[in-house]
N, C-alpha and C positions, 0 to 999 in steps of 0.2 A: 656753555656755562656762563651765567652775568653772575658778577658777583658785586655789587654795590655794597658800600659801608656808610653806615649813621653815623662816623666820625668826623664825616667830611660835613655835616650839619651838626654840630655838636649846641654851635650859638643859635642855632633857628629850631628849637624843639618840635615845632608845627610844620616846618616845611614839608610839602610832598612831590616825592621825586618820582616821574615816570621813564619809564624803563621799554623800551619796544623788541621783542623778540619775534625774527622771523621764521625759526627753524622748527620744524613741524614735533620734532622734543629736544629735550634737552632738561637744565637746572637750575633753578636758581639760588643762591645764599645771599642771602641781606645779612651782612656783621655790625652787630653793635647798633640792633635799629633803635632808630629814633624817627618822629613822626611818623611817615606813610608813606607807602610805596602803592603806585598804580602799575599794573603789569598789563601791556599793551601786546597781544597776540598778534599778529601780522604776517599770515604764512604767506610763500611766497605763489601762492594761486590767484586766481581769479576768486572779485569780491563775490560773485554769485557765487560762489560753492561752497562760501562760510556757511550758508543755513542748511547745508547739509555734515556737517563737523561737529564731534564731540572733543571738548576736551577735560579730560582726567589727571587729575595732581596725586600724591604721593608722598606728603610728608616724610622728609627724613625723622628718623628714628633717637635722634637729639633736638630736633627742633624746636626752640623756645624764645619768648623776647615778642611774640606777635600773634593778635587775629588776623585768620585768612578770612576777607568778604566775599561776596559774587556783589559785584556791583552793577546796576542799572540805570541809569535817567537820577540818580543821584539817590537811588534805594540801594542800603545796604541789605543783606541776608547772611549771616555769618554758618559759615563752612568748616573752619577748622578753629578751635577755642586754645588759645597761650595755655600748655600745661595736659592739652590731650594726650596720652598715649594709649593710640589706639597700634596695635602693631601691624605693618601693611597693609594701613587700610587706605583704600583709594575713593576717591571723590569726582565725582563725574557731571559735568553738564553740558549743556549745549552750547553753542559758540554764539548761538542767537540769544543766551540769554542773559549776560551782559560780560563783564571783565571783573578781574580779580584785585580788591584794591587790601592793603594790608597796612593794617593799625600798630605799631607799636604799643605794649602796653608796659604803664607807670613800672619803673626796675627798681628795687631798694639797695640795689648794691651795683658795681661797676665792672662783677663779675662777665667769663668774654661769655657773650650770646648769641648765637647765631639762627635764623629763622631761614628754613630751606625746603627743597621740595623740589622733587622729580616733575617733568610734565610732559603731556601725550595728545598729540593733535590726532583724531581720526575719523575716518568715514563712520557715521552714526549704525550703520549694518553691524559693523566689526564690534562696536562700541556693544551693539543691544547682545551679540554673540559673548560677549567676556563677560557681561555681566548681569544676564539673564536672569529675572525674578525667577520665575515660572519655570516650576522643572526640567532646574538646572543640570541634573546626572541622569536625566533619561535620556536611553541610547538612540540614535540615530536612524534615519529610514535610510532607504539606499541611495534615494535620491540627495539628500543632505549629504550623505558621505561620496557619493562623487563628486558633489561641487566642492566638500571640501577637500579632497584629490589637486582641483585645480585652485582653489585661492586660498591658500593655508601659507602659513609662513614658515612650516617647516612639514614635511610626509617622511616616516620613516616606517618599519619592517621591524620588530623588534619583541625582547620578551622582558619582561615586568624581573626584575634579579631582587628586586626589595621597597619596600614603602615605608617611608616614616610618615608620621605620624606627628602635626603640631598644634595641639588641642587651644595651646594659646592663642595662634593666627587663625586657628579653622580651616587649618590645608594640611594636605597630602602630600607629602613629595615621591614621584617616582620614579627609583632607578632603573634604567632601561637600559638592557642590554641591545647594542642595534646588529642586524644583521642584512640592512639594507637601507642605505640612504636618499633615498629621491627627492630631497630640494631643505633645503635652510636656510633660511634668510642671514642668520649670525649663527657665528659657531658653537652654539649649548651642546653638539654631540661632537664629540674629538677620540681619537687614538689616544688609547692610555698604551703607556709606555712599556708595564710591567706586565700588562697580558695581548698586549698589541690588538685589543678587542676596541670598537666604536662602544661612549659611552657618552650617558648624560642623564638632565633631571628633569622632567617636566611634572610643573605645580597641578593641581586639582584642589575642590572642596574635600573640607574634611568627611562633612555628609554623605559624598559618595561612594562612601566603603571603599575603595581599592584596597587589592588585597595581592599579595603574590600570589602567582598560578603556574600551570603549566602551557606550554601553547604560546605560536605567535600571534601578533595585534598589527595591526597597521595604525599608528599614531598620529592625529594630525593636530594642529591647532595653531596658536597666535603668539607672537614675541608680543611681550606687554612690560613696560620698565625693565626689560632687560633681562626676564625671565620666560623659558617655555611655558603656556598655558595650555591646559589639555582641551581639543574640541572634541571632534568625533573618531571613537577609535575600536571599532568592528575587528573582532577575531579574524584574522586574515584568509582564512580559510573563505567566511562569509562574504569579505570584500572580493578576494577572486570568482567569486561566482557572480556576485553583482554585476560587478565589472566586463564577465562576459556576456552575459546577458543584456546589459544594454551595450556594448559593441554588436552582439551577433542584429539586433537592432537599430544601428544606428543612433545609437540615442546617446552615449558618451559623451562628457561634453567638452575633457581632456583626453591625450594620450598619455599613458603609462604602464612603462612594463610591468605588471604586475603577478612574475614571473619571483 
């Protein structure tokens, strides 16, 4: 988390202060901005493998007091507009296409302000997976769903207990009852206490109709700002038969008990 403040340039309205973060996400809050902030991405890899990196912002959901740019060779291209509320909506570009430089804009009052924003360093693969133009809720081949077996950020066993529904953001939330845990990066599925049952929520489009059913699913998909995102998630009956079918083949391209 950087958290710089326009306070500390209160006498220099024009100054602009640059900011270097090296960690592949995290947040930033500017308080009280006043002139400009460059925001200098810096992960800690190797320079050749920035042009394969996307990175995605996140507005917080009070954020006010500033334009987000994409900056290049001294071109700006404006990203997020002072006074947007767009709700969870996320912004995405390439790491090659330049940095983020942010404009304070003119305040008529000395009410507090603050301009902030989640942010997400990734492999451009993962990046075109979360947020896919091209039909985004058509299900999976078998092959997609065993790689996603093995590079997923969380695989679970589980049954659909309820979906809400949020016409505002244009997503899905769904509650999942789990009945088998095989890998999660961060803990969105946990032991609830009052039924000693694994539970949690993974997001979708609203588009994609989910619906409660009956039947288990095998669940996979991406942590993104700090929520499950739904990728490929085959009736599980279908993934076990997949499954054996390229083992009795050799063709697997992980193991998992799929038991």
């Amino acid at each position: 988390l950087s958290s710089p403040s326009g306070l500390t340039h209160e006498s220099h309205k024009k100054d602009v202060e640059q900011v270097y973060l090296r960690c592949s996400e995290g947040s930033i809050e500017w308080m009280y901005p006043t002139g400009a902030l460059i925001v200098n991405l810096r992960p800690n890899t190797s320079p050749a493998s920035y042009k394969h990196l996307t990175v995605c912002i996140k507005p917080f959901k009070d954020s006010a007091g500033a334009n987000i740019y994409l900056e290049k060779t001294g071109e700006l291209k404006l990203l997020v507009r002072d006074g947007d509320r767009s709700p969870s909506k996320v912004y995405c570009f390439g790491y090659d296409q330049g940095g983020l430089f942010i404009e304070a804009t003119p305040q008529q009052d000395i009410s507090r302000k603050i301009t902030g924003f989640q942010y997400e360093l990734m492999n451009k693969g993962i990046a075109s997976d979360l947020h896919t133009v091209s039909a985004p809720c058509r299900p999976c081949s078998d092959t997609e769903v065993l790689l996603a077996v093995c590079t997923s950020d969380f695989v679970i066993r589980g049954s659909i207990q309820d979906v809400t529904n949020k016409a505002e953001e244009q997503e899905s939330i769904i509650h999942v009852g789990v009945n088998k845990l095989y890998r999660q990066k961060s803990k969105v599925f946990q032991l609830t206490g009052e039924s000693g049952n694994w539970r949690g929520q993974i997001k979708t489009l609203l588009e994609c109709g989910v619906k409660p059913g009956d039947g288990d699913f095998l669940f996979t998909g991406r942590m993104h700002f700090g929520e499950a995102r739904l990728g490929c998630a085959p009736r599980f009956k279908d993934f076990q038969r997949m499954y054996k079918e390229a083992k009795d083949k050799g063709l697997n391209p992980c193991e998992i008990g799929p038991d």
